[in-house]
C-alpha positions as CSV (number, residue, x, y, z in Angstrom):
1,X,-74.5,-56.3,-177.6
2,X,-75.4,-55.1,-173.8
3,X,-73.1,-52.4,-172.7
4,X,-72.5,-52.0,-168.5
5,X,-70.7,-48.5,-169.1
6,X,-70.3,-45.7,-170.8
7,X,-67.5,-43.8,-171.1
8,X,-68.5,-39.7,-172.3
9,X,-65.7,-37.0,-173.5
10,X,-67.3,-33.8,-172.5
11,X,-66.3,-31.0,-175.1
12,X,-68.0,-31.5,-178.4
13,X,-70.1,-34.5,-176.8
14,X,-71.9,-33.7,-173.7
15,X,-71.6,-28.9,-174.1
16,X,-69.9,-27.5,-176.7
17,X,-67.0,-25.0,-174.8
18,X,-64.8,-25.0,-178.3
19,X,-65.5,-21.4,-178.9
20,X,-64.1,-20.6,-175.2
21,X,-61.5,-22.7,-175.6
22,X,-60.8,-20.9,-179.4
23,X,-60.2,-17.8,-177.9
24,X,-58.8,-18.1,-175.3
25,X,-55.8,-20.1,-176.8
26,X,-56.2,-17.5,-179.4
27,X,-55.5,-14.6,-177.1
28,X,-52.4,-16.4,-175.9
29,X,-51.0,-17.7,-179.5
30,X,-51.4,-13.8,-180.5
31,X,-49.6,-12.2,-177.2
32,X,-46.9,-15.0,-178.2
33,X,-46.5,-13.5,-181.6
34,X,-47.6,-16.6,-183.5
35,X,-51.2,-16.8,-185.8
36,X,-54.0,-19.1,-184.8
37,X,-57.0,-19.5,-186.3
38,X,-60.0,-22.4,-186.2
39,X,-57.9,-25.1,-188.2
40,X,-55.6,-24.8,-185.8
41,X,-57.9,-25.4,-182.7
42,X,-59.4,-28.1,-184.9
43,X,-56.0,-30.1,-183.9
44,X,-56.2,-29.4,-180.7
45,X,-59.8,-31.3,-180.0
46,X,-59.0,-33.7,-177.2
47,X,-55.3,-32.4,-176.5
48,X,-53.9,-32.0,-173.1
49,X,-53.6,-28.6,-172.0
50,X,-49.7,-29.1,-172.1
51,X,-49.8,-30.7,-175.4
52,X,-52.1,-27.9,-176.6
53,X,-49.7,-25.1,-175.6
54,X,-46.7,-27.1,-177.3
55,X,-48.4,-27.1,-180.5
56,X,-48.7,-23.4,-180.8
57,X,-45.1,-23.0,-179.5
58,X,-43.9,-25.4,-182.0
59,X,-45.8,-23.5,-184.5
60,X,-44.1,-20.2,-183.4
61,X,-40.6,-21.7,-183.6
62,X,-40.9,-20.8,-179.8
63,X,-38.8,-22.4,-177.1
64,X,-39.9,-21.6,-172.9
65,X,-39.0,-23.0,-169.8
66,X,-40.8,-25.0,-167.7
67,X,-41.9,-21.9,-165.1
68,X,-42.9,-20.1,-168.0
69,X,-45.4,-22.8,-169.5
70,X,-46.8,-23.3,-166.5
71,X,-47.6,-19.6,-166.2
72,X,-49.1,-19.4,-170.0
73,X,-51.2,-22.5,-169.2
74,X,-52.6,-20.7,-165.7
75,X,-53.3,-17.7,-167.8
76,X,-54.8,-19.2,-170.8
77,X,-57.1,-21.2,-168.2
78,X,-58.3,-18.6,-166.1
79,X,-59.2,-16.9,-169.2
80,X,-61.3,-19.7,-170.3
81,X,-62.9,-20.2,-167.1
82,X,-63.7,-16.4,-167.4
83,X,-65.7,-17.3,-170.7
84,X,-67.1,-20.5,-169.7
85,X,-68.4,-18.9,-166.3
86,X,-71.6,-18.3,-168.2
87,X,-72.4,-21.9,-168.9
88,X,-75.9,-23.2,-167.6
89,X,-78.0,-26.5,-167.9
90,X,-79.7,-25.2,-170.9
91,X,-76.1,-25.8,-172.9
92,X,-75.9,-29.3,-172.6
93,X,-75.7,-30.4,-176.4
94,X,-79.5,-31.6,-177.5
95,X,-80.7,-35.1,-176.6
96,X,-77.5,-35.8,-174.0
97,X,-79.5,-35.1,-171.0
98,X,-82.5,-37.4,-171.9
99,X,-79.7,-40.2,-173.3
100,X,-77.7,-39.8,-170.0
101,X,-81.3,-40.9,-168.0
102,X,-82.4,-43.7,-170.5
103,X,-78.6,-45.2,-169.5
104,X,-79.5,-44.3,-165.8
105,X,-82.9,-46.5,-166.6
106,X,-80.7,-49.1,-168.0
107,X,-78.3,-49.7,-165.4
108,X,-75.7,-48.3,-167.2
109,X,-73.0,-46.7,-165.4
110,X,-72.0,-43.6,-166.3
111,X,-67.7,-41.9,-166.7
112,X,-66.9,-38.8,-168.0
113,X,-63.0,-39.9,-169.8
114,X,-61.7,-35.9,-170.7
115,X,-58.3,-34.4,-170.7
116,X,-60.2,-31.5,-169.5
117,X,-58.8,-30.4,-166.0
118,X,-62.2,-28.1,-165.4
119,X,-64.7,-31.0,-166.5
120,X,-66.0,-31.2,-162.7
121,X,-66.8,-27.4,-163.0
122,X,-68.4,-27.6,-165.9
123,X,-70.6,-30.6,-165.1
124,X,-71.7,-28.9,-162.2
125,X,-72.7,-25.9,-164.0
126,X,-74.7,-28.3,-166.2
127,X,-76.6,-29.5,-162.9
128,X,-74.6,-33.2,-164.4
129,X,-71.9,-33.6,-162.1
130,X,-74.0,-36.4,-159.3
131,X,-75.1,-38.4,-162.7
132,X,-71.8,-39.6,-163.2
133,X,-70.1,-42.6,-161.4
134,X,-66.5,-41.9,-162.2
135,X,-64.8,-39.2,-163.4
136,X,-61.5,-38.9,-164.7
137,X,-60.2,-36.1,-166.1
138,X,-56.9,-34.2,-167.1
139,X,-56.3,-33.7,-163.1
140,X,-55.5,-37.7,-162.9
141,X,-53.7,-38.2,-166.2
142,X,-50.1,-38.8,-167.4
143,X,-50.8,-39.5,-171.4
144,X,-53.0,-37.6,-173.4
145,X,-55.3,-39.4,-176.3
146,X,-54.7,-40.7,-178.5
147,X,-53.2,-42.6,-176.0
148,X,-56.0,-44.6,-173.8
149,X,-55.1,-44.0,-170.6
150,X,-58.0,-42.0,-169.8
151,X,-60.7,-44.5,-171.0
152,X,-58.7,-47.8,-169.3
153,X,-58.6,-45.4,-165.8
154,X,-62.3,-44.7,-166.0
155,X,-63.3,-48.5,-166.9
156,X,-61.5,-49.3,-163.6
157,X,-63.0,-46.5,-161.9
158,X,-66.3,-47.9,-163.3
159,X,-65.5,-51.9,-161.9
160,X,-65.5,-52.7,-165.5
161,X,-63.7,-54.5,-168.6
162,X,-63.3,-52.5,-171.4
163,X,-65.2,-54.7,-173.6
164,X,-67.9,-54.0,-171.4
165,X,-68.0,-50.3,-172.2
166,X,-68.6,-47.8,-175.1
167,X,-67.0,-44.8,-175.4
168,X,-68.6,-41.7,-176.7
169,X,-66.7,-39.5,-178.6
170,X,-66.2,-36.4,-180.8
171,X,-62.7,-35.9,-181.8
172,X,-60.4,-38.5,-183.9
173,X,-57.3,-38.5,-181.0
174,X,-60.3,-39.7,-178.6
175,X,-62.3,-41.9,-181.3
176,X,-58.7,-43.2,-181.8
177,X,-57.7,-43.5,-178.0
178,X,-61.3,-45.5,-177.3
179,X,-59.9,-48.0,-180.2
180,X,-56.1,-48.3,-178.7
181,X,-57.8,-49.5,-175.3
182,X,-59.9,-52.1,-176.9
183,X,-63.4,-49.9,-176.5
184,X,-66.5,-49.6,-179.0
185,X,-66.4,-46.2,-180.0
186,X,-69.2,-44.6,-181.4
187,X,-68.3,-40.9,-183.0
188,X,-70.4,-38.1,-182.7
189,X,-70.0,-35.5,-185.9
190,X,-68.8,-36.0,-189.0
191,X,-68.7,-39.7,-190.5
192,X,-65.6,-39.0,-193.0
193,X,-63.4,-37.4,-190.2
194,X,-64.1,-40.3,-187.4
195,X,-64.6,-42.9,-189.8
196,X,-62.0,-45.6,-187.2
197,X,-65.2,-44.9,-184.8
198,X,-67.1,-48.2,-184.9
199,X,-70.4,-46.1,-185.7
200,X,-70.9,-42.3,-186.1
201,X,-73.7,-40.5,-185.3
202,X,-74.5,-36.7,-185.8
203,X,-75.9,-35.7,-182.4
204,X,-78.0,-37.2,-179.9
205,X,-81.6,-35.5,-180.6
206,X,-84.1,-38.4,-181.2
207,X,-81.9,-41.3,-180.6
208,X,-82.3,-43.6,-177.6
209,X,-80.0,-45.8,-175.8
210,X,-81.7,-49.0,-177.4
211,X,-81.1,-47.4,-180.9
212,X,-77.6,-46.7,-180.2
213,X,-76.6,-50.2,-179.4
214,X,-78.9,-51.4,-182.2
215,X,-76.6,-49.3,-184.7
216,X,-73.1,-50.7,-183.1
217,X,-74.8,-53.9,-183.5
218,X,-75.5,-53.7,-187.1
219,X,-72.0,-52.4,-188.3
């Protein structure tokens, strides 16, 4: 199995922002009257920004219009920008900055697939933005996962099939997004929660590219 692309989600797979993203949609869930707390951002790993906000309104028995979501959205964004502002290269999860150059090495090319609408931002806080051959991100997206619309637009950014790439990711609405497009997924965390994932792995520290597609291989 020779892989041409690879297809990364950014939170939880190439920096961990969950925390920012924690509080700053708990900030907003509280100033909306309605509890949140860490199972709930557990559900909304890989959730639009839209669909995020829904599922806290939904939770609050809470109905807005349109002007108004759009407002909460802005807010709750520029707080987490506010947090994230602090990111530097030294956050990049452990192992995804020497896996990114053994791909580079390889041939591979390289797509960022997030429904993040800040992923350019934060790759170039990371120093990772001109690594990356295609990006698409929530800024060019319609569906969120676990629909695959954002894997199938960045294997056609990337010139490729999607048999042709693997994507990398961290949350079961992506690991299951990867699978709807007809990808290799390989998970990254915990076995028994992305268990659809083709292979899972913990992190990245100590593995190499060859070992990776040694492991899809084998399964």
């Amino acid at each position: 199995m020779t892989f041409k692309g690879c297809l990364f989600d950014l939170d939880g797979v190439i920096v961990d922002t969950a925390s920012h993203h924690f509080v700053a949609w708990k900030t907003l869930a509280e100033e909306l009257g309605v509890a949140f707390d860490e199972e709930d951002n557990e559900q909304l790993k890989g959730v639009s920004r839209v669909d995020s906000l829904e599922f806290i309104l939904q939770k609050g028995n809470l109905v807005l219009d349109s002007n108004t979501k759009l407002r909460l959205m802005d807010k709750k964004n520029l707080h987490y920008l506010g947090l994230a502002d602090q990111i530097q290269p030294a956050d990049a999860l452990p192992g995804i900055v020497d896996l990114i150059a053994d791909l580079k090495a390889a041939g591979v090319r390289i797509g960022l697939g997030s429904s993040s609408k800040n992923a350019e931002q934060i790759l170039s806080k990371l120093n990772l933005l001109a690594v990356f051959d295609a990006i698409v991100d929530g800024n060019h997206l319609t569906l969120s996962k676990p629909d695959p619309e954002v894997f199938l637009k960045g294997a056609h950014a990337l010139g490729l099939a999607p048999e042709d790439c693997l994507v990398i990711e961290d949350a079961i609405a992506g690991v299951d997004a990867g699978i709807a497009g007809g990808f290799q997924v390989l998970g990254v965390g915990d076995a028994n929660e992305l268990k659809r994932a083709h292979a899972v792995v913990p992190g990245f520290g100590g593995l190499n590219w060859d070992e990776i597609q040694n492991l899809l291989l084998h399964k």
